[in-house]
N, C-alpha and C positions, 0 to 999 in steps of 0.2 A: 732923137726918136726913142720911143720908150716902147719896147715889144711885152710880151704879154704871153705866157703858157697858160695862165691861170683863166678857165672859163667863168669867171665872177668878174674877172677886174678887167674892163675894156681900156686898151692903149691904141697907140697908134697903130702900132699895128699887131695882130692877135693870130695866134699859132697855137692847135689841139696838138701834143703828143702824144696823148695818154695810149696806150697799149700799143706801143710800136716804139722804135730806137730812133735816134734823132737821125736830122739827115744829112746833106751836105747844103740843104738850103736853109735846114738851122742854123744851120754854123755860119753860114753866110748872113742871115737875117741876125744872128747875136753879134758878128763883129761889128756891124751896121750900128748896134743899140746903142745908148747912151748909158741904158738902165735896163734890167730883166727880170722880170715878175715872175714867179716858179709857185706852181700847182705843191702842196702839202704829199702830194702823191708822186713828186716828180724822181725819175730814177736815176742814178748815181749817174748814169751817162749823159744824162743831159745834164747834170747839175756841174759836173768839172768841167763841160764843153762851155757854159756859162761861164764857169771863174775864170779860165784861162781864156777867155776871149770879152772879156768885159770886165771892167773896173767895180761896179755898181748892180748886184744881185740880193733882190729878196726874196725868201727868206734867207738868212746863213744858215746852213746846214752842214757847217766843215763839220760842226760836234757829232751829228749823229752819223755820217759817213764817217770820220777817222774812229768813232769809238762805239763799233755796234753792239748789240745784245746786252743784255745785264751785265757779264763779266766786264767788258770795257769799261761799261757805266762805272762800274764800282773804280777803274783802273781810273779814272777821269776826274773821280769823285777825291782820290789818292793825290794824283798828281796836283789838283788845287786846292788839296788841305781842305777840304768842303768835308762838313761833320757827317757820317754814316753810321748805321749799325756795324756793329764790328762783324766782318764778313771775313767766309776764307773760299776763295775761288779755284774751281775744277774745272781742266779744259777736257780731263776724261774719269771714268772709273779706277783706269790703271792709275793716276795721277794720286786719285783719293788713297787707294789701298799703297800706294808705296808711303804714304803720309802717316797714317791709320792703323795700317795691317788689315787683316782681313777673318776674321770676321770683326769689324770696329769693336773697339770696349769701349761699355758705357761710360767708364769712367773721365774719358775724353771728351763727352759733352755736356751740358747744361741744359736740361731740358726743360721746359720746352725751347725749340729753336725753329728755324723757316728754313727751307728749302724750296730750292728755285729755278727751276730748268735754264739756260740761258736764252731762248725765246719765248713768248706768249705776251698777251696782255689781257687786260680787263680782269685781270686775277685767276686767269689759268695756267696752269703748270706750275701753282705755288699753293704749299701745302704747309700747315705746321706739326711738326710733330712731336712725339712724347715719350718714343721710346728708342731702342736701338734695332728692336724688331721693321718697326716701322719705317725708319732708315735702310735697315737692310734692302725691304721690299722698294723703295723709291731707286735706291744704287741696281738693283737688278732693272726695272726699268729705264732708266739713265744707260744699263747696258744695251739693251732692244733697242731704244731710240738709236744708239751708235754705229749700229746696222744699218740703219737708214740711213747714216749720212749726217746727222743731227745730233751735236754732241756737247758736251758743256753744260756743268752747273754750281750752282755755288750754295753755301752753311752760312746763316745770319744768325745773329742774335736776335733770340724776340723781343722787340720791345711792347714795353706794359702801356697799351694807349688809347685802351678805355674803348675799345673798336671805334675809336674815331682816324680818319685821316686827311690832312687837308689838302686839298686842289691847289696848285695855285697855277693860273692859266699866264701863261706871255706871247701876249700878241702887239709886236711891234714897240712899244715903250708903254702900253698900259699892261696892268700886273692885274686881276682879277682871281678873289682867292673863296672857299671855302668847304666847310666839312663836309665829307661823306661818314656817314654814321649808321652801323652794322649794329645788329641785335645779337648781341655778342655770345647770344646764347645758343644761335644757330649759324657758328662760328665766328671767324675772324678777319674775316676779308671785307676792308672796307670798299666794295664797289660798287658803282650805280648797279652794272647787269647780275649783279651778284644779289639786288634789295636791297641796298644801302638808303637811305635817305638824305636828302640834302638839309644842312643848316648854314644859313650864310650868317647868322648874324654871334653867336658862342666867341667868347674869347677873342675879343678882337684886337687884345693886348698881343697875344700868339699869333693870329693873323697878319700883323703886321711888321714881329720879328722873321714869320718863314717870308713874306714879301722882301726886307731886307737882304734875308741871305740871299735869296734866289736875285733879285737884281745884283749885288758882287757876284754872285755866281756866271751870270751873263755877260755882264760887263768883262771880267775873263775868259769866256766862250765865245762870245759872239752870239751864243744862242737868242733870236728875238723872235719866234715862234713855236710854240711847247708847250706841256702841261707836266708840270715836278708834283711830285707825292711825296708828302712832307709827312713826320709821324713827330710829334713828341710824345713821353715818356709821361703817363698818369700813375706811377708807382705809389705815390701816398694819397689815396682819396681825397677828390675838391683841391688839388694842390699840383697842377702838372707841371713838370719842368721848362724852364723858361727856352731851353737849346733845340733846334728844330734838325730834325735828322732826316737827313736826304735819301729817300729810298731809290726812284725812278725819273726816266726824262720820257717822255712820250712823245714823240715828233705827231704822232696820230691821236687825236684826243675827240673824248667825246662833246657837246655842243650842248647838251641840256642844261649844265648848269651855269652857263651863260647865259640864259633864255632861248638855247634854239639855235637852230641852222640859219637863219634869218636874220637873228640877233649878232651873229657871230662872223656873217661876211658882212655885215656894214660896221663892225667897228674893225673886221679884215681891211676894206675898203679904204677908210676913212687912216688907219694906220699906212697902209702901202704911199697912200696919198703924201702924209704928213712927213714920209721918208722920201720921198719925192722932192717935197720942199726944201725938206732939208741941202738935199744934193743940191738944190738950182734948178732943177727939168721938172717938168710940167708934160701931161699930155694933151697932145695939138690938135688931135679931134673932138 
């Protein structure tokens, strides 16, 4: 029997959680399953009541529960040797200033550099900045935020990347990649919601080394649903460097530049399917 959280993918038998905790008739209906199909939006309680009660769960999502927020990412990115910007990670202010001193001296960084709150996406709560002034005022913020409960951030190296950054989407064993490209003159952030534009077809030499990593990459995660933002390095004009630096994993990603919401549950669909096969089960309605 192959059960279903996900309202796109019909199984045999098909169960909404969304905005409520699981029950005792999930966990009844998961040890039943053969196989369990999980909503992109599914919440950590349902997702361990899944693993510990069934063999066979899509998507994996160990990676983004055991290693949440930027800080982790980077920590994950560490542990598999996976190429990064050279990062140094703050779980607070106090953390940075016993590192730094206080008021930081300039002399301790390279600027320009990124800063990066430990939550947000779509390129908010990441700034680059130029001076030590400017750091001061984000570490005073970083202290407010702490108030609230919300704490953590990390210091990148900027890399030189021409405001391009590339997508690379993974959904189930197909890899779907390309650039987002910012006018770098009205900053740095390569985002769609930010005005980015999309190019699928640039560099398809590079294209196809960040597809590389990111498959090793997974292949040691488990991760088979995600969008990675990839940056290489344009330091010498018309001449970018061949090594693709892992910035982000996005368990939530956006569908445009796959062609759409549309576009993007039927090759869901059609991947859930072909993982299906793989296992041996099929669904019987």
């Amino acid at each position: 029997m192959i059960l279903s959280f996900h309202p796109c993918f019909q199984a045999d038998k098909n169960v909404i959680c969304a905005g409520r905790k699981p029950t005792i008739n999930d966990l009844c209906a998961i040890q039943e399953a053969d196989a369990v199909i999980l909503p992109q939006g599914c919440s950590e309680l349902l997702y361990i009541m899944a693993k510990k009660n069934c063999s066979h769960v899509f998507p994996n999502f160990d990676a983004r529960f055991r290693y949440p927020g930027k800080i982790n990412q980077i920590n994950l990115f560490k542990k598999t040797d996976t190429v990064h910007p050279k990062t140094d990670t703050f779980l607070s202010v106090s953390a940075f200033k016993e590192m730094h001193g206080w008021p930081p001296e300039s002399s301790g960084f390279s600027f320009p550099i990124v800063f990066k709150f430990d939550w947000g996406g779509e390129g908010d709560l990441v700034y680059q900045i130029f001076s030590v002034s400017e750091l001061n005022r984000l570490l005073v913020q970083a202290g407010e935020f702490e108030k609230t409960g919300q704490s953590g951030f990390l210091i990148q190296e900027n890399i030189l990347s021409s405001g391009r950054t590339l997508r690379v989407n993974v959904i189930g064993q197909q890899l779907f990649s390309y650039w987002r490209v910012c006018d770098t003159r009205n900053g740095f952030q390569a985002n769609l919601s930010k005005g980015a534009s999309i190019d699928y077809g640039s560099y398809p030499e590079l294209q196809e080394s960040a597809k590389k990593s990111v498959s090793l990459f997974c292949e040691k995660t488990g991760i088979n649903l995600a969008g990675f933002d990839i940056l290489f390095s344009f330091d010498a004009p018309g001449r970018p460097e061949p090594t693709p630096f892992f910035l982000e994993i996005n368990f939530f990603f956006g569908r445009r530049g796959v062609g759409g919401s549309e576009k993007f549950y039927d090759m869901l669909v059609q991947e859930i399917n072909e993982w299906l096969n793989r296992l041996g089960v099929s669904v019987n309605t």
